[in-house]
mmCIF file of the N, C-alpha and C atoms, coordinates in Angstrom:
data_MODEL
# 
_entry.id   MODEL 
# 
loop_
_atom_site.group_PDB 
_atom_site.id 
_atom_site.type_symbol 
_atom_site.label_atom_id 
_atom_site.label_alt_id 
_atom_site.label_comp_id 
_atom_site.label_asym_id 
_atom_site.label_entity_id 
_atom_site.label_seq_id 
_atom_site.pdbx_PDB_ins_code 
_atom_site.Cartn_x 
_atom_site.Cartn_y 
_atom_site.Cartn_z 
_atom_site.occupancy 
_atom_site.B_iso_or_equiv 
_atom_site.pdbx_formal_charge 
_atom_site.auth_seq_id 
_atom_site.auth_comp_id 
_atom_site.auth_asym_id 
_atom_site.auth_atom_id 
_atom_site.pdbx_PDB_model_num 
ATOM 1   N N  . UNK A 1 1  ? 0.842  -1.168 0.000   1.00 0.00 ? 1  UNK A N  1 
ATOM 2   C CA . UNK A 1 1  ? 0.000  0.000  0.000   1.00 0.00 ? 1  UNK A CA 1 
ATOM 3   C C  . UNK A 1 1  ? 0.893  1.239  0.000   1.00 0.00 ? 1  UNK A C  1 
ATOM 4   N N  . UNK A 1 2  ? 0.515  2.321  -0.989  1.00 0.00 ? 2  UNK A N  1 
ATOM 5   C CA . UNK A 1 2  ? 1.678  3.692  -0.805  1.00 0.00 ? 2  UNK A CA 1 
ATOM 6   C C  . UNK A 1 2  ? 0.874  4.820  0.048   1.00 0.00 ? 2  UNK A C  1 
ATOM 7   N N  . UNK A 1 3  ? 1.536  4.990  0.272   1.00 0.00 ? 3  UNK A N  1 
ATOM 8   C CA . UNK A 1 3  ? 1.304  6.321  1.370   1.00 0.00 ? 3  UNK A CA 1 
ATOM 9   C C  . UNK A 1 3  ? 1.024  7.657  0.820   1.00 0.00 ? 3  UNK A C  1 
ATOM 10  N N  . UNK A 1 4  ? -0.079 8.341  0.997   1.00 0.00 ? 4  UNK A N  1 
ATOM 11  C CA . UNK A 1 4  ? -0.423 9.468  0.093   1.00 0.00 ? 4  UNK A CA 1 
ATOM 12  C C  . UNK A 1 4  ? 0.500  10.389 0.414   1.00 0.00 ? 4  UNK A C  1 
ATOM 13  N N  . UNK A 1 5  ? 1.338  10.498 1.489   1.00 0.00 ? 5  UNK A N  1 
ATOM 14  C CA . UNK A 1 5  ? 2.133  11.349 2.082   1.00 0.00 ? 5  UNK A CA 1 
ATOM 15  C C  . UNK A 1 5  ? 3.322  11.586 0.930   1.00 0.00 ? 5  UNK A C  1 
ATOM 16  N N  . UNK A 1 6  ? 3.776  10.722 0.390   1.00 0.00 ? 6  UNK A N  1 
ATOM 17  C CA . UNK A 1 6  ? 5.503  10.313 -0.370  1.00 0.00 ? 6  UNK A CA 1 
ATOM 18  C C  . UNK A 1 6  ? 5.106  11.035 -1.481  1.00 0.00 ? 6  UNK A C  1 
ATOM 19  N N  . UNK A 1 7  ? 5.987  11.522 -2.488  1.00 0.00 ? 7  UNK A N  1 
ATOM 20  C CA . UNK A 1 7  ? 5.997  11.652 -3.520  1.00 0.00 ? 7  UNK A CA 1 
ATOM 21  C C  . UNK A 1 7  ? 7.376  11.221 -4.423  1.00 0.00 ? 7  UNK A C  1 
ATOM 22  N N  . UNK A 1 8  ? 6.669  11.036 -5.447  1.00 0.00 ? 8  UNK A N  1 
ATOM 23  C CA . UNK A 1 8  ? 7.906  10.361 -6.168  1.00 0.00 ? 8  UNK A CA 1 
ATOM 24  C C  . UNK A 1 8  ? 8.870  11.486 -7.104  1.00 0.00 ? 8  UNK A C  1 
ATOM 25  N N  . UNK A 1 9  ? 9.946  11.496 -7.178  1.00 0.00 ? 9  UNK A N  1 
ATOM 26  C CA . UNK A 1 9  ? 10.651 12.499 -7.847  1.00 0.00 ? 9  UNK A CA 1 
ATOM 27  C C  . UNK A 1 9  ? 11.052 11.983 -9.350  1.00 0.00 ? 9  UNK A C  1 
ATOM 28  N N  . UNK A 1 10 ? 11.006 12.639 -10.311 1.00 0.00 ? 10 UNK A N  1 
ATOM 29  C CA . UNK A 1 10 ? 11.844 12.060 -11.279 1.00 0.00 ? 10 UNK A CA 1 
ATOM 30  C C  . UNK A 1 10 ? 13.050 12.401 -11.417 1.00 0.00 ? 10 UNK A C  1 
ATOM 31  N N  . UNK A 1 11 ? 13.590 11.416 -12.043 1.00 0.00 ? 11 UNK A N  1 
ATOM 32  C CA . UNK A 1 11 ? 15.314 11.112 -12.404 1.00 0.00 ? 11 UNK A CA 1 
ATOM 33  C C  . UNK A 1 11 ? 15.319 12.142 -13.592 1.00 0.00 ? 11 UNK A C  1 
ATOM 34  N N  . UNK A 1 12 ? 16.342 12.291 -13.092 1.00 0.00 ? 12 UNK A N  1 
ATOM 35  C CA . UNK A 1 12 ? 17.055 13.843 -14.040 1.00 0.00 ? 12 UNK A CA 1 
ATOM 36  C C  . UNK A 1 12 ? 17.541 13.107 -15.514 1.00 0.00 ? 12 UNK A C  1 
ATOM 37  N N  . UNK A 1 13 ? 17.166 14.054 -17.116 1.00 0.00 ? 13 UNK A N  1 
ATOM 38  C CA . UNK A 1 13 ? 17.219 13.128 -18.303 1.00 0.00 ? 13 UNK A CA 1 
ATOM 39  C C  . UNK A 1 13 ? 18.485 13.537 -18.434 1.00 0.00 ? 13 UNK A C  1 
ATOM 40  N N  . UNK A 1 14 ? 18.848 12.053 -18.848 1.00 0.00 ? 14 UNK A N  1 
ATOM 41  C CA . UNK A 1 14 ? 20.160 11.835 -19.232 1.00 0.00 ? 14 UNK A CA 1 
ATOM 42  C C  . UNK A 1 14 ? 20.742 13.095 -20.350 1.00 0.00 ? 14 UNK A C  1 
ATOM 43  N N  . UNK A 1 15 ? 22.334 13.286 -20.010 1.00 0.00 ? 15 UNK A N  1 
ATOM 44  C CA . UNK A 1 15 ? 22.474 14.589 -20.793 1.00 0.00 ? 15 UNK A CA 1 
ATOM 45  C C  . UNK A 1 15 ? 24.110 14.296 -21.131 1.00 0.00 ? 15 UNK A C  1 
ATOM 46  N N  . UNK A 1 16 ? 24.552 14.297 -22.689 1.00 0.00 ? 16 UNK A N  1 
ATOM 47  C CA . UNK A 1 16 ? 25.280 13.870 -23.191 1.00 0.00 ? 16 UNK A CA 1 
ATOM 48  C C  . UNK A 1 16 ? 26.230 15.223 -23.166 1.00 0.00 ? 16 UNK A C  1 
ATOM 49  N N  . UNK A 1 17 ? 27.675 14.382 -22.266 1.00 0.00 ? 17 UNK A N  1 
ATOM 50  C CA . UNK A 1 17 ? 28.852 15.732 -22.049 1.00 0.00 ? 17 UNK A CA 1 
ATOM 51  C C  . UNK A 1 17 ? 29.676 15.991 -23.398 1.00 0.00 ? 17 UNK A C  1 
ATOM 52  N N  . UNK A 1 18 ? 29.508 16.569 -23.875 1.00 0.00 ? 18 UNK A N  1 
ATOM 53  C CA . UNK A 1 18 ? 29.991 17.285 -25.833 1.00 0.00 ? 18 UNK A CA 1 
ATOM 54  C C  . UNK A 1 18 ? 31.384 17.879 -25.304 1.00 0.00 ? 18 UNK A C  1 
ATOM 55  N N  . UNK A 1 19 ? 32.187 18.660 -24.068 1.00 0.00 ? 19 UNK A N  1 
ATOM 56  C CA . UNK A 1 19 ? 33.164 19.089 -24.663 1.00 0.00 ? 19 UNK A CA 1 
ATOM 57  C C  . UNK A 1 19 ? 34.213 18.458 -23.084 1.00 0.00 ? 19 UNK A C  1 
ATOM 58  N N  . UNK A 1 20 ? 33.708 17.649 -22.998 1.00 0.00 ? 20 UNK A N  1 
ATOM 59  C CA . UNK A 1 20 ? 34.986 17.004 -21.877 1.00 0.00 ? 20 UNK A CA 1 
ATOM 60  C C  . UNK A 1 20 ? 34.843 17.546 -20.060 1.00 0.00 ? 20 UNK A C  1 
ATOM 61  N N  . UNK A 1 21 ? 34.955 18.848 -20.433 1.00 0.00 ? 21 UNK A N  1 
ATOM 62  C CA . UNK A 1 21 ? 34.918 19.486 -19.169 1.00 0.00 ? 21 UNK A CA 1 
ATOM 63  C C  . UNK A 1 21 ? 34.612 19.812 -17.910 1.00 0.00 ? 21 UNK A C  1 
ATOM 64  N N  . UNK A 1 22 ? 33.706 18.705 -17.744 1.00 0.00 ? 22 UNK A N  1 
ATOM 65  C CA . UNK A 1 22 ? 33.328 18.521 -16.349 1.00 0.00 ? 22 UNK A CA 1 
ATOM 66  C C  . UNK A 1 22 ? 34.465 18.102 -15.496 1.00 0.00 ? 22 UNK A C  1 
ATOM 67  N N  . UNK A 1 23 ? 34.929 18.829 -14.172 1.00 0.00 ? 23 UNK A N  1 
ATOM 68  C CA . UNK A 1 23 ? 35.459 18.492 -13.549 1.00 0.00 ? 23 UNK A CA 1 
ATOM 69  C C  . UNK A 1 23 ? 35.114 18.349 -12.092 1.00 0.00 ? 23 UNK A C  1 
ATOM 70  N N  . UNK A 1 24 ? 34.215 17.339 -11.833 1.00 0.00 ? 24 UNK A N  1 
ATOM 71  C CA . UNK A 1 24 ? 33.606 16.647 -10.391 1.00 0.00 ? 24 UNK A CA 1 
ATOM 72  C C  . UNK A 1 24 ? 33.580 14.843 -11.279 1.00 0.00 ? 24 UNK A C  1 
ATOM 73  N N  . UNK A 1 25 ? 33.610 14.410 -10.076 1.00 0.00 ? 25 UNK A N  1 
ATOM 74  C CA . UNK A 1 25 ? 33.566 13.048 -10.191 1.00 0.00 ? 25 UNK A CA 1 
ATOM 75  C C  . UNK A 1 25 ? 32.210 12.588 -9.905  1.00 0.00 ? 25 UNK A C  1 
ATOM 76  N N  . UNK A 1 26 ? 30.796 12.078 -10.955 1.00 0.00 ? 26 UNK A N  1 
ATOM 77  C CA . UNK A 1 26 ? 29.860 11.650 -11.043 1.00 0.00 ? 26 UNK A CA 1 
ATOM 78  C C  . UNK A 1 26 ? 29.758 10.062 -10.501 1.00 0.00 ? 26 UNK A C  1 
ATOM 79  N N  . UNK A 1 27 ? 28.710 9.805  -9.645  1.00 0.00 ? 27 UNK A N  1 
ATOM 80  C CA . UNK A 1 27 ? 28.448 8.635  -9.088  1.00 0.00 ? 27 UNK A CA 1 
ATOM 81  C C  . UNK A 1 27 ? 27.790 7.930  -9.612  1.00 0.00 ? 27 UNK A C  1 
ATOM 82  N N  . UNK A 1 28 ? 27.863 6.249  -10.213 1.00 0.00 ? 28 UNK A N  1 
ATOM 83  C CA . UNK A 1 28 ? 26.983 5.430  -10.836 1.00 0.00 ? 28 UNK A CA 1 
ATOM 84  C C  . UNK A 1 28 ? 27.549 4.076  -9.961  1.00 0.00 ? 28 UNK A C  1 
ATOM 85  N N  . UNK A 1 29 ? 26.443 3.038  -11.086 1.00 0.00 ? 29 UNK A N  1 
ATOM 86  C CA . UNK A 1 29 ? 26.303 2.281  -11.127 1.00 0.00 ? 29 UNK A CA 1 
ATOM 87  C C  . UNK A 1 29 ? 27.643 1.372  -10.553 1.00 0.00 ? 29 UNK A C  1 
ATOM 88  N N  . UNK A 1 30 ? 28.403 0.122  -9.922  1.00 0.00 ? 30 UNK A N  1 
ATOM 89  C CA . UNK A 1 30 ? 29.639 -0.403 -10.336 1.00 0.00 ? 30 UNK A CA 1 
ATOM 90  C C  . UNK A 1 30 ? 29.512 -0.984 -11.003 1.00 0.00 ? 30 UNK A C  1 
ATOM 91  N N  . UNK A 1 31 ? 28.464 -1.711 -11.461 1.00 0.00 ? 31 UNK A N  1 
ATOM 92  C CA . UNK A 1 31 ? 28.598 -2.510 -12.842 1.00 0.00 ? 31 UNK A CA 1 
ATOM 93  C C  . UNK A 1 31 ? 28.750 -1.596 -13.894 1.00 0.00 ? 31 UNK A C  1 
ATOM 94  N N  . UNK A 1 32 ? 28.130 -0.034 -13.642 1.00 0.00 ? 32 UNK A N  1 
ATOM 95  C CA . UNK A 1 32 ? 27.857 0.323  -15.100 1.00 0.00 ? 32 UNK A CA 1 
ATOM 96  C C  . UNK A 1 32 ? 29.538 0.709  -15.320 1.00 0.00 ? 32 UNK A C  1 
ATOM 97  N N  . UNK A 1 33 ? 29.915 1.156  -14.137 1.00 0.00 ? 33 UNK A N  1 
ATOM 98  C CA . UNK A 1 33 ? 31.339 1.664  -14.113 1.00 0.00 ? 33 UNK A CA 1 
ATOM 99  C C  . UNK A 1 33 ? 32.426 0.957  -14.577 1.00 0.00 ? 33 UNK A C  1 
ATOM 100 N N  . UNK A 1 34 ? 32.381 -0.185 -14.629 1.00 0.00 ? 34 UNK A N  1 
ATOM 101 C CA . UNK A 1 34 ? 33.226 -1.434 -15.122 1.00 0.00 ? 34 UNK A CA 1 
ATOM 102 C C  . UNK A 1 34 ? 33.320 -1.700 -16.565 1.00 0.00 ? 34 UNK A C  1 
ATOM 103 N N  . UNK A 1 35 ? 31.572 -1.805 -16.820 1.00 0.00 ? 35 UNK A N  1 
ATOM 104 C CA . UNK A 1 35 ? 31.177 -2.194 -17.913 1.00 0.00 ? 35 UNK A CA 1 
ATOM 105 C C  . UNK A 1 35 ? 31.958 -0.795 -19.563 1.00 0.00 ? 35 UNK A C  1 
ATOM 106 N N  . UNK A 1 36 ? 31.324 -0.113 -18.590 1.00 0.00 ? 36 UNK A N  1 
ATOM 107 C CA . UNK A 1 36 ? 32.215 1.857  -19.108 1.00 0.00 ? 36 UNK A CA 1 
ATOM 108 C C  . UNK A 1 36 ? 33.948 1.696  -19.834 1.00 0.00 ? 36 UNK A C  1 
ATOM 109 N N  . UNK A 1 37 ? 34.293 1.126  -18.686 1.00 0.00 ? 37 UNK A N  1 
ATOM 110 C CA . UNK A 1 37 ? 36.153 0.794  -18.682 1.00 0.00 ? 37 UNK A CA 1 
ATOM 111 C C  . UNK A 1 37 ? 36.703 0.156  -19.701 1.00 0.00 ? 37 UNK A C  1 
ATOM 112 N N  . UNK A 1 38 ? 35.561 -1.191 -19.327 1.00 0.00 ? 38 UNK A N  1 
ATOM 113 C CA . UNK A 1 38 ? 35.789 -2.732 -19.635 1.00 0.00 ? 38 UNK A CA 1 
ATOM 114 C C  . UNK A 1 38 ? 35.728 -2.340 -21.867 1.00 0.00 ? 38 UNK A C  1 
ATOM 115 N N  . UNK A 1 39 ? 34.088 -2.089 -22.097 1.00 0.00 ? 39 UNK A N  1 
ATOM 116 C CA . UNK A 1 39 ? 34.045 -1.969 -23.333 1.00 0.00 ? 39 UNK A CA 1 
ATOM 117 C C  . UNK A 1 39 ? 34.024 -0.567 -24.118 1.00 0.00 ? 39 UNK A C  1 
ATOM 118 N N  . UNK A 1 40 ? 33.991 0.285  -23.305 1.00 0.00 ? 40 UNK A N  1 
ATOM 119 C CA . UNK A 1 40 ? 33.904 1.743  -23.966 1.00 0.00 ? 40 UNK A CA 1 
ATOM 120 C C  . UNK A 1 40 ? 33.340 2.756  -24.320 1.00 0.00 ? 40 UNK A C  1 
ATOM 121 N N  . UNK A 1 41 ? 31.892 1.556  -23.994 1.00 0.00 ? 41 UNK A N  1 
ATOM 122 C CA . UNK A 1 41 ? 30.577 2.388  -23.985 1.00 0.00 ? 41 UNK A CA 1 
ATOM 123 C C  . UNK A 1 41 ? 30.276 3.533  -22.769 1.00 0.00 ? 41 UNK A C  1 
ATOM 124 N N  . UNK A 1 42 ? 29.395 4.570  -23.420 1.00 0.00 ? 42 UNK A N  1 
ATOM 125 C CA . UNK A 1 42 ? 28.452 5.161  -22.630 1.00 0.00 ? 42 UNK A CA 1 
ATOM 126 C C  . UNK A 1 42 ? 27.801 4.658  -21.332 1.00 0.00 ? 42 UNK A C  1 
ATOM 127 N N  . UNK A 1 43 ? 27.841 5.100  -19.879 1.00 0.00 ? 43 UNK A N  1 
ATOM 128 C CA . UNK A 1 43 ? 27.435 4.845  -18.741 1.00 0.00 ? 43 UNK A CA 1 
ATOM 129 C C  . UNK A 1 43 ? 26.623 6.285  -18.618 1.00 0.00 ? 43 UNK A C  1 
ATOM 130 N N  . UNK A 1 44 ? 25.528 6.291  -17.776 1.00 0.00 ? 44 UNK A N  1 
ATOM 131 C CA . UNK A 1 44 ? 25.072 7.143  -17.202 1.00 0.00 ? 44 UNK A CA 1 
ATOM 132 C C  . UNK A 1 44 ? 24.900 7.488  -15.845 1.00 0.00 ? 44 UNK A C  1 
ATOM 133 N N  . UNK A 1 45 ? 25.622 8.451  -15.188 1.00 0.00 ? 45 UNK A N  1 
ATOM 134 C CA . UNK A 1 45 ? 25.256 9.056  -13.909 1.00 0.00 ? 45 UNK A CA 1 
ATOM 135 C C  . UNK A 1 45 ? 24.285 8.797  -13.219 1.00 0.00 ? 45 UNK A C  1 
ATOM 136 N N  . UNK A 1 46 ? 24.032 9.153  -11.613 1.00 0.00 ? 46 UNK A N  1 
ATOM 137 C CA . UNK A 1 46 ? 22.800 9.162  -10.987 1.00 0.00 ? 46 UNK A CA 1 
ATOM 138 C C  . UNK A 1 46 ? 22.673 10.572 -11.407 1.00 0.00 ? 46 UNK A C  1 
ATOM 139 N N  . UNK A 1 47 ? 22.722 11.667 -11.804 1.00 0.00 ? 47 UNK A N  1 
ATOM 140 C CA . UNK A 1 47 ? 22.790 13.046 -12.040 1.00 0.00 ? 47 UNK A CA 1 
ATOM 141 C C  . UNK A 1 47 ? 21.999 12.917 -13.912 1.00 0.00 ? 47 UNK A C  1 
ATOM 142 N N  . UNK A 1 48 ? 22.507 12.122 -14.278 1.00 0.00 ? 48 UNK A N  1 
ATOM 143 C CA . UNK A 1 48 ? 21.809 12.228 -15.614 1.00 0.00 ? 48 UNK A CA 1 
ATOM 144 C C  . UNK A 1 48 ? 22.638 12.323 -16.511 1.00 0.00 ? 48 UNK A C  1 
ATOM 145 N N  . UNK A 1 49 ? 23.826 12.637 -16.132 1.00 0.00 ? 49 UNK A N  1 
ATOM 146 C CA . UNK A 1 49 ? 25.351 12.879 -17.066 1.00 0.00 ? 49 UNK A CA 1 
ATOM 147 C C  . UNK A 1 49 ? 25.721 11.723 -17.955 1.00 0.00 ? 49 UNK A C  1 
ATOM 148 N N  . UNK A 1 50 ? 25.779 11.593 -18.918 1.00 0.00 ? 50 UNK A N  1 
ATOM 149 C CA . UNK A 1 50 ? 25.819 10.511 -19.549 1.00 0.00 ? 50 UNK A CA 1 
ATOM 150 C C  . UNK A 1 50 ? 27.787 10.427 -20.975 1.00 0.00 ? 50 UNK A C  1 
ATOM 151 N N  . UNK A 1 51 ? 28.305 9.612  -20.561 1.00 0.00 ? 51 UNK A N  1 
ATOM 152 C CA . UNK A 1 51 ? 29.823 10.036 -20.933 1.00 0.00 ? 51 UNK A CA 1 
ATOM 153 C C  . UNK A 1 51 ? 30.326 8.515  -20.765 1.00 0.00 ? 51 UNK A C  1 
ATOM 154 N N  . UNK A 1 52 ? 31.375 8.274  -21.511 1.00 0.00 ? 52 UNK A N  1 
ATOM 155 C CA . UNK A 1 52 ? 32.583 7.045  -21.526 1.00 0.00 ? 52 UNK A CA 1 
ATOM 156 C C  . UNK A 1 52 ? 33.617 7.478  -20.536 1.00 0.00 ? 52 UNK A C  1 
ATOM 157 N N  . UNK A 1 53 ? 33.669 6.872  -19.206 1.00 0.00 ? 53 UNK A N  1 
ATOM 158 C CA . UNK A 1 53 ? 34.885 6.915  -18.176 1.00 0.00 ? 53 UNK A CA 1 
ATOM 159 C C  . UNK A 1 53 ? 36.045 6.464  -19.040 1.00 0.00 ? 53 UNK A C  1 
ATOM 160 N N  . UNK A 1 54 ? 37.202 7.249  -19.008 1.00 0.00 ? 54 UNK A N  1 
ATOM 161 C CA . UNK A 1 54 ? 38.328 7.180  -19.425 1.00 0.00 ? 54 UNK A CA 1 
ATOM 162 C C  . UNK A 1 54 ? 39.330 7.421  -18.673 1.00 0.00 ? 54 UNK A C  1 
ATOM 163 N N  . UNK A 1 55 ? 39.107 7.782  -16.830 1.00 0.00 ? 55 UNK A N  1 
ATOM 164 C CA . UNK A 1 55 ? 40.333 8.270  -16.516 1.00 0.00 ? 55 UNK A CA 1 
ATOM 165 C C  . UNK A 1 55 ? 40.128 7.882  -14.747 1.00 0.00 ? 55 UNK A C  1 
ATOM 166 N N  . UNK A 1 56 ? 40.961 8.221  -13.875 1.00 0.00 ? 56 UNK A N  1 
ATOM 167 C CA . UNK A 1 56 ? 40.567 8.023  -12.469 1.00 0.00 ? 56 UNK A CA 1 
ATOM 168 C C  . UNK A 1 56 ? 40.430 9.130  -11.919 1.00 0.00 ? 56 UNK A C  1 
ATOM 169 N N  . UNK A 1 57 ? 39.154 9.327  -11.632 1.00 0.00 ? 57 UNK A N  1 
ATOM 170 C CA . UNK A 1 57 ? 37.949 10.732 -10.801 1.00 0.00 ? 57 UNK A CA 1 
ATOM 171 C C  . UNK A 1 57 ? 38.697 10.905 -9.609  1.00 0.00 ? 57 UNK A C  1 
ATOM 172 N N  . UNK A 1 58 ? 39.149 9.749  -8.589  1.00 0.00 ? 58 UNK A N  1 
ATOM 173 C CA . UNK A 1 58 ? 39.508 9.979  -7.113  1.00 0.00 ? 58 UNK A CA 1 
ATOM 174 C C  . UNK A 1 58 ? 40.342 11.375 -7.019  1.00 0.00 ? 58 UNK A C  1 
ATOM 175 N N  . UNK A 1 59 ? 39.359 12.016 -6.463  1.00 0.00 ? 59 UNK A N  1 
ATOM 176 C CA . UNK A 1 59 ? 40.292 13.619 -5.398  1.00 0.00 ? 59 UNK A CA 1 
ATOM 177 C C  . UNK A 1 59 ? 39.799 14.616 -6.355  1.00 0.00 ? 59 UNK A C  1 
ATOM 178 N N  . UNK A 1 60 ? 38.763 14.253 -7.346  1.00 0.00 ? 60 UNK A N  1 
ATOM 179 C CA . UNK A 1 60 ? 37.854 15.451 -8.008  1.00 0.00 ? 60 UNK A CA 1 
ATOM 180 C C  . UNK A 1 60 ? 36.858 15.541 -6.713  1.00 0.00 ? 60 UNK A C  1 
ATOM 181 N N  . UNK A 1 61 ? 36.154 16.975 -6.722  1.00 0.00 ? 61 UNK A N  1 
ATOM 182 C CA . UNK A 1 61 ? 34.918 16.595 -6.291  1.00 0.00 ? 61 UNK A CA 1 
ATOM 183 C C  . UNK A 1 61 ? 33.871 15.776 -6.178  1.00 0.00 ? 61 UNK A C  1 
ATOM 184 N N  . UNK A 1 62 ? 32.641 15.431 -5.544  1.00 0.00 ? 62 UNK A N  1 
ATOM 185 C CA . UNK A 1 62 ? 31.592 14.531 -5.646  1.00 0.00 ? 62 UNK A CA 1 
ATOM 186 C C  . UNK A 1 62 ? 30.696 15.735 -6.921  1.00 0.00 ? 62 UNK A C  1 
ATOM 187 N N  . UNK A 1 63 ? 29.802 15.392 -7.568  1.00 0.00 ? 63 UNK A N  1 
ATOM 188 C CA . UNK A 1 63 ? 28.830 15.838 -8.294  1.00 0.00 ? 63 UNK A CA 1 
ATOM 189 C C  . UNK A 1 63 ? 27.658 16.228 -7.366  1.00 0.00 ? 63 UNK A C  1 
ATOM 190 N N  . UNK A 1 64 ? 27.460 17.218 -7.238  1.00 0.00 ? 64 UNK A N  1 
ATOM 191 C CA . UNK A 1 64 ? 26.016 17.788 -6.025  1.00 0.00 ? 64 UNK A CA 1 
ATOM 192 C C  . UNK A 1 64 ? 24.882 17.254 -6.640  1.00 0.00 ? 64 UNK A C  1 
ATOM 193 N N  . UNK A 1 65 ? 24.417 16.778 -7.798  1.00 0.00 ? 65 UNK A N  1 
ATOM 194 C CA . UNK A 1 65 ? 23.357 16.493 -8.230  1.00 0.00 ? 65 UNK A CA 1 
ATOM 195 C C  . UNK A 1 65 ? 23.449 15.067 -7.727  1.00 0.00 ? 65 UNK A C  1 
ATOM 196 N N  . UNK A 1 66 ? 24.730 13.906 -8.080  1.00 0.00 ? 66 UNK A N  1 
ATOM 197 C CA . UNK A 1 66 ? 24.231 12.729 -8.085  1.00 0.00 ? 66 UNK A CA 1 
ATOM 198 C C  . UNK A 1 66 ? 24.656 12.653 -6.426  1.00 0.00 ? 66 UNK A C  1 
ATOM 199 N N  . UNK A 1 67 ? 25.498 13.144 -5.792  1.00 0.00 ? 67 UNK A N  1 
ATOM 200 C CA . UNK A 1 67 ? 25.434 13.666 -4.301  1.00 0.00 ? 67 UNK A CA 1 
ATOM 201 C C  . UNK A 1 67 ? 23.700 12.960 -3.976  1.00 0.00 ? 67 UNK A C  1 
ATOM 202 N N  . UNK A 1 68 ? 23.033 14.378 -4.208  1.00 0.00 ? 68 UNK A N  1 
ATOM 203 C CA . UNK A 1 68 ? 21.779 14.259 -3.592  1.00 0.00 ? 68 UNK A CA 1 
ATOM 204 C C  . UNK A 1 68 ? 21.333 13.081 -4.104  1.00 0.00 ? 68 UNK A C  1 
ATOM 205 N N  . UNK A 1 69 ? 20.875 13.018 -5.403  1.00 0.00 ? 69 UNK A N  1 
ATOM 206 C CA . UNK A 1 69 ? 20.448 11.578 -5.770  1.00 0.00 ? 69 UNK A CA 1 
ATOM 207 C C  . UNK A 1 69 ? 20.530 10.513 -4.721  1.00 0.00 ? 69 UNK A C  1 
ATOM 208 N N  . UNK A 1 70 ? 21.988 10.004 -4.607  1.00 0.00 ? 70 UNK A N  1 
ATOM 209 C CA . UNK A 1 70 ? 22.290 8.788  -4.493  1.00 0.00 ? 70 UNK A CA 1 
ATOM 210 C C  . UNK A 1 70 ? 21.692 8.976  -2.636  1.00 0.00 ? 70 UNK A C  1 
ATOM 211 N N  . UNK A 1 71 ? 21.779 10.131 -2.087  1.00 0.00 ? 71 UNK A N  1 
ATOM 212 C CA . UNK A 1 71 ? 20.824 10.322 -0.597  1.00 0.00 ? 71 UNK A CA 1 
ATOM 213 C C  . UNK A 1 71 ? 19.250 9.998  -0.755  1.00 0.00 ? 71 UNK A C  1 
ATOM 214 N N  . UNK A 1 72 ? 19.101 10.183 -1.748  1.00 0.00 ? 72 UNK A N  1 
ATOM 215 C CA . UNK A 1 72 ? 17.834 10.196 -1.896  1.00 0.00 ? 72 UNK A CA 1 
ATOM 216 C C  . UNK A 1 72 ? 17.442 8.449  -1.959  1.00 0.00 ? 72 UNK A C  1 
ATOM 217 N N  . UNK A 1 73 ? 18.249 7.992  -2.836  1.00 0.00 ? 73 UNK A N  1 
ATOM 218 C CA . UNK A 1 73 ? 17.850 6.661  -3.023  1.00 0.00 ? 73 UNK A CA 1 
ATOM 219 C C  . UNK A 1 73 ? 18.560 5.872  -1.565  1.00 0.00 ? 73 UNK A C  1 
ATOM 220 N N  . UNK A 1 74 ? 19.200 6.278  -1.045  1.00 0.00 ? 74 UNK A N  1 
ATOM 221 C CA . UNK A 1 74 ? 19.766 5.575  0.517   1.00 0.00 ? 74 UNK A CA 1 
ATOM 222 C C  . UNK A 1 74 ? 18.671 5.238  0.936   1.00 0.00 ? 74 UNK A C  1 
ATOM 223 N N  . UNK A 1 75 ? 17.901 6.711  1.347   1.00 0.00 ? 75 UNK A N  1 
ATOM 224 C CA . UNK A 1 75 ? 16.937 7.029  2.624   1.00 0.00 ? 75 UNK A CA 1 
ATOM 225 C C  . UNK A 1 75 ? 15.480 6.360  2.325   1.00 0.00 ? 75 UNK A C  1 
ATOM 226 N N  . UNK A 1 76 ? 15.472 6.302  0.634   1.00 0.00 ? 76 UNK A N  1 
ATOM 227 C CA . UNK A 1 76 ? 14.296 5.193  0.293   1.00 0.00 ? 76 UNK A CA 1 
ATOM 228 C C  . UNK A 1 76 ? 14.447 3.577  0.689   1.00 0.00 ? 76 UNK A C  1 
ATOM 229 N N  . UNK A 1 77 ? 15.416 3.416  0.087   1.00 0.00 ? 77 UNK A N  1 
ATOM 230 C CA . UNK A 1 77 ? 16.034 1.691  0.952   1.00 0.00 ? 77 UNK A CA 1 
ATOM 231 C C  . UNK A 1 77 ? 16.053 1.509  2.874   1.00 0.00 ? 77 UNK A C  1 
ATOM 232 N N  . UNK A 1 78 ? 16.429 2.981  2.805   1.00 0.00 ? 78 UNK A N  1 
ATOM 233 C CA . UNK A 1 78 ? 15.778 2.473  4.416   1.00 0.00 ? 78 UNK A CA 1 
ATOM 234 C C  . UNK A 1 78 ? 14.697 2.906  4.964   1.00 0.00 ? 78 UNK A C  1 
ATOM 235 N N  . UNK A 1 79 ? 13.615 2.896  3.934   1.00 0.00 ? 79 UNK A N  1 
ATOM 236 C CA . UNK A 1 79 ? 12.560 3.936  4.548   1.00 0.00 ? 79 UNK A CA 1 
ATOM 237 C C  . UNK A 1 79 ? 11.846 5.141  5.122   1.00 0.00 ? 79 UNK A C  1 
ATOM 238 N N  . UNK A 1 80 ? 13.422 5.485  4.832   1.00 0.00 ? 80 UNK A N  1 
ATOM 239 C CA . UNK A 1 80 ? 13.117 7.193  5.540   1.00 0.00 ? 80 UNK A CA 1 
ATOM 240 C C  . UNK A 1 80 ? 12.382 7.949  4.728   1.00 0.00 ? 80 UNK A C  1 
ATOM 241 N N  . UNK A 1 81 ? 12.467 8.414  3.602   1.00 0.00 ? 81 UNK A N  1 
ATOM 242 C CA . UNK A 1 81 ? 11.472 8.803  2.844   1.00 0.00 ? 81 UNK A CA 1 
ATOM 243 C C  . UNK A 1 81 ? 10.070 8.216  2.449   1.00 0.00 ? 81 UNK A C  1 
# 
């Protein structure tokens, strides 16, 4: 049964990075992150950022969008929302 109280948010549309330059480190998937490495393809963000990992993020910033996201989806797994 859902609770009339909750509301559901939508996921931010995926948005294809054209000139490189983002410099924060976006949070996903680990499979998708592997899969990214592994064959070369396109992964998409919890933020919506959508790009081929090519390099190691550690000691960029976190991304404030997939930041919140990925809080958001915590606090649903434990019910807080």
């Amino acid at each position: 049964m859902t609770n009339p109280d909750r509301t559901t948010l939508p996921r931010p549309e995926p948005r294809l990075d054209q000139d490189g330059s983002d410099h924060v480190a976006h949070i996903v998937m680990k499979d998708d992150q592997m899969r990214g490495y592994l064959t070369g393809k396109a992964i998409t963000a919890l933020c919506g950022k959508v790009w081929v990992p090519s390099r190691d993020y550690e000691g960029l910033p976190v991304c404030r969008v997939c930041r919140d996201e990925r809080d958001r989806i915590s606090a649903g797994m434990k019910g807080l929302n």
